[in-house]
C-alpha positions, 0 to 999 in steps of 0.5 A, spaced: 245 434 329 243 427 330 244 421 325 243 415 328 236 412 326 235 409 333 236 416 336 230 419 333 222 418 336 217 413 334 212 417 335 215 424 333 215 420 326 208 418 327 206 425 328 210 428 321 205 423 318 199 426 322 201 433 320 201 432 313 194 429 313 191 434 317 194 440 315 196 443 322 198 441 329 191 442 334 188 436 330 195 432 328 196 432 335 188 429 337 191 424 332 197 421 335 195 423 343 200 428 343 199 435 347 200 441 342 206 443 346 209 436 346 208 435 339 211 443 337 216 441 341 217 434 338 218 437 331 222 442 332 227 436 335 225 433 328 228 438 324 234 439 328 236 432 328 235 432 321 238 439 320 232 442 315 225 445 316 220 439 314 214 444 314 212 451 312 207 455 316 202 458 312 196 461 313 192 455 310 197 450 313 202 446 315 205 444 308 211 439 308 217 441 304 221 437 299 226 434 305 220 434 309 216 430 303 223 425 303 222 424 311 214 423 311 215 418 305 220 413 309 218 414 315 212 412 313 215 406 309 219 405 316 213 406 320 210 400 316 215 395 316 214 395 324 206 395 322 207 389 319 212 386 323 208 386 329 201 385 326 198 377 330 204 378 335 199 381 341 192 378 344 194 384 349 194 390 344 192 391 337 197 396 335 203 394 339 208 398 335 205 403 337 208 403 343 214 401 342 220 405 343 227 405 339 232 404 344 227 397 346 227 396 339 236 397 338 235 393 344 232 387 341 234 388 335 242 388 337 240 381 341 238 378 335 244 379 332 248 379 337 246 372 340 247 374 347 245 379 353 253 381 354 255 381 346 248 386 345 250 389 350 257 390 349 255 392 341 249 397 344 254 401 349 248 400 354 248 395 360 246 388 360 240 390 365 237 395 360 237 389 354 234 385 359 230 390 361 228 393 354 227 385 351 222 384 357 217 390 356 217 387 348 215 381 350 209 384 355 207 388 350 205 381 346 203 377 351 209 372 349 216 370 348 221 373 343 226 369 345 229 362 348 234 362 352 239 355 353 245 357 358 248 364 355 245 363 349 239 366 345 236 366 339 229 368 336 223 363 336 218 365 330 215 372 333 222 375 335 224 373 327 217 376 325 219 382 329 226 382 328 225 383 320 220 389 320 224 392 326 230 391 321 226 394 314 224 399 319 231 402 321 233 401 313 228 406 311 229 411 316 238 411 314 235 411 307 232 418 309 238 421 312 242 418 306 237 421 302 238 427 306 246 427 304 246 427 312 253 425 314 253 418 318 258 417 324 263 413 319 262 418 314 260 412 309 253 409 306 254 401 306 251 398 300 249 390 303 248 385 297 249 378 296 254 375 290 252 369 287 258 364 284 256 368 276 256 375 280 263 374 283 269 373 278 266 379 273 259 384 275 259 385 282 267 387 282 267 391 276 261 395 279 265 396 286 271 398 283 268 404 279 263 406 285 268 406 289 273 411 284 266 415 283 264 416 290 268 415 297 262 416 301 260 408 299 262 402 303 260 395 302 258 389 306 258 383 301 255 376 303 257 369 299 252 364 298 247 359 294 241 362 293 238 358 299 242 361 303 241 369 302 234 369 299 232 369 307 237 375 309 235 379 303 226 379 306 229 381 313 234 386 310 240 385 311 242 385 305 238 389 299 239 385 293 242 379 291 246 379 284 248 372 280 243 367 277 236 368 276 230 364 279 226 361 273 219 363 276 216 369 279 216 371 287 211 374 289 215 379 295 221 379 290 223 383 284 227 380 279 231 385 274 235 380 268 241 384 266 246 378 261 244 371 258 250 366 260 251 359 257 256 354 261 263 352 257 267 345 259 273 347 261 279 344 262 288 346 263 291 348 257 295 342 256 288 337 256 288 332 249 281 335 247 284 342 247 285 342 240 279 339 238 274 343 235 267 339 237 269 333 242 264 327 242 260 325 248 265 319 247 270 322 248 267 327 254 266 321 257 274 318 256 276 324 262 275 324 269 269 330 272 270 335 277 262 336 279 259 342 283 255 339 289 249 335 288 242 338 289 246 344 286 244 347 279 251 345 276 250 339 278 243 338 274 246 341 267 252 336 269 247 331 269 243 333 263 248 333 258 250 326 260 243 323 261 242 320 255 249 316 255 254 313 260 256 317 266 264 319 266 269 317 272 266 323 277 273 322 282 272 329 285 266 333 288 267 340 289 264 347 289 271 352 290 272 355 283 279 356 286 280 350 287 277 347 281 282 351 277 288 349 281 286 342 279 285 342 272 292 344 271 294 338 276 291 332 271 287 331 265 279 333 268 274 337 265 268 340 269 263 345 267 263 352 269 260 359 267 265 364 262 265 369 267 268 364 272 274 362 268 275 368 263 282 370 266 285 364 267 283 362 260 286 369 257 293 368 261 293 361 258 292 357 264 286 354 262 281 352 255 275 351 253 273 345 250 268 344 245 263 351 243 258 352 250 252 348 252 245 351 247 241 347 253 245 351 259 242 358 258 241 362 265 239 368 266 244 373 270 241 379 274 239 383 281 234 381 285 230 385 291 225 386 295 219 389 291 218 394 297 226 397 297 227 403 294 234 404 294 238 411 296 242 415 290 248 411 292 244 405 291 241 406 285 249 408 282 251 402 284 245 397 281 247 402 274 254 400 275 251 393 276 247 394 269 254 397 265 259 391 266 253 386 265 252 390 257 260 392 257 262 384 258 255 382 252 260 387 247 266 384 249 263 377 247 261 380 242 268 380 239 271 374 236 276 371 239 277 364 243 273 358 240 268 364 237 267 367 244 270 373 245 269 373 252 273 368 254 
């Protein structure tokens, strides 16, 4: 059986939709301009790709079955996704979509990634004249330009973004039924792909992947670092499914926003700093220290600048976004700096580091998962955000511990 989501038929999956709503075959195949012999015979190869009967025959109908149901319902998402992404692109047909194939469509989709015809072509397995070939009959489809070329290189003007995204959320719903069908995919693993902000990093999201990997083999990560700015873009075109870290402190309209844990920012600084042993530092003496501050523009750097907006500004020598690097520093000199708990728990409890002062009232953020308002996870993607959600009420009952300055967390 077939498991790859471009070896299936567009407008095999378009009928499923047609036979559900009209109970039968004579008239589901007057919907989608399909023979009666060609759409029997494209169901039948539905349903040994997929290796389940997708329709009981009854007398009054056709009636999908519980795998059918979960084929309908993501290829209609699929199906929609690509609506959307086509929807304005063509002066030449209404419906382009619907004329669409899937190898044009793993052809475009690969040139998008890839960047070129040769490295598409290499990465699809197909000849760099059947790429050009397939890119060209999408662009006459729309009566315009996908894609811009300078010498070798290419890269997506608005349209071909445009498409590329619902192409791509297409092909994420159809790998979604084959999961949701327990079909096994050619590496023998189903990819989670999620992005990880800095507060997401040190704690949540490996503790998550650790336990999912013990519970299920089958799951396989792909995990991109990032500001916020950087992965909202891939999250809409689904490249990945969801971000962890830092919440947005507003509503987003296509964007759904889950807060898991309050997160407050400490001062830390090498255990062998002069104010280690100061209970509640003055601004005075904060002042006295030279800083490591985050980027500028950066969220960080605007609570470093809020705590000290009312008095004179310390000596700022050094500016820098690497946690890694920041805690090496902190041990070569007397600096201080702001972070999260989180980022720098362990080398606080091994002894490395400390923390001064109690953490900042004013610097209260909320931490949790963000995914596009459409995505229905898998049941592997489900466990995961479950997992997400454990480790973020796990490390609330730790801080919950008296420990270290009254926080036990760190």
């Amino acid at each position: 059986m077939s498991t790859d989501p471009f070896d299936l038929n567009l407008r095999h999956l378009r009928a499923l939709l047609a036979i559900r709503e009209h109970g039968g075959i004579t008239a589901a195949a007057d919907a989608v301009s399909l023979s009666q012999p060609a759409l029997t015979q494209g169901l039948a190869k539905l349903e040994r790709q997929f290796g389940y009967t997708l329709f009981e025959r009854r007398s009054g109908g056709m009636i999908a079955t519980p795998m059918g149901e979960i084929v309908i319902d993501r290829a209609q998402a699929a199906l929609e996704h690509l609506s959307v992404g086509a929807k304005g692109l063509s002066a030449v047909f209404l419906h382009p979509e619907r004329l669409m194939t899937m190898t044009q469509l793993r052809a475009f989709l690969a040139l998008a990634e890839a960047g070129s015809f040769a490295s598409a072509a290499q990465g699809t397995g197909l000849s760099q004249t059947a790429v050009h070939r397939a890119v060209g009959d999408l662009e006459q489809m729309i009566g315009g330009k996908l894609v811009e070329r300078r010498g070798r290189v290419v890269w997506l003007n608005p349209a071909g973004k445009r498409l590329a995204r619902g192409t791509r959320l297409a092909v994420a719903e159809i790998s979604a039924a084959i999961a949701d069908l327990g079909l096994d995919s050619g590496s023998g693993s189903e990819l989670i792909a999620f992005g990880a902000l800095p507060l997401s990093r040190p704690y949540l999201v490996p503790a998550a992947m650790g336990r999912l990997t013990r519970e299920e083999p089958r799951a396989a990560f792909k995990v991109l670092e990032g500001s916020w700015r950087e992965l909202v873009e891939p999250l809409r075109d689904g490249v990945i499914d969801m971000i962890v870290g830092a919440l947005r402190p507003y509503e987003i309209a296509d964007l759904y926003q889950m807060p898991l844990v309050e997160d407050r920012l400490v001062i830390a600084a090498g255990s062998g700093h002069p104010l280690a042993q100061v209970a509640t530092p003055t601004m005075a003496q904060l002042a006295a220290y030279p800083w490591i501050v985050a980027p500028a523009n950066s969220p960080l750097r605007e609570q470093w600048q809020q705590l000290f907006a009312d008095q004179p500004q310390p000596a700022t020598p050094i500016e820098c976004g690497s946690v890694m690097i920041i805690g090496r520093l902190l041990t070569e000199g007397h600096f201080l700096t702001l972070l999260s708990p989180d980022q720098v728990a362990l080398q606080i409890r091994s002894g490395l580091l400390t923390q001064i002062g109690p953490p900042l009232e004013t610097s209260r953020r909320l931490v949790g998962i963000t995914t596009r308002r459409s995505w229905r996870p898998t049941a592997i993607q489900r466990r995961f955000l479950d997992l997400v959600k454990d480790a973020a009420t796990r490390r609330v009952e730790e801080a919950a511990v008296v420990g270290l300055r009254g926080e036990g967390w760190v």
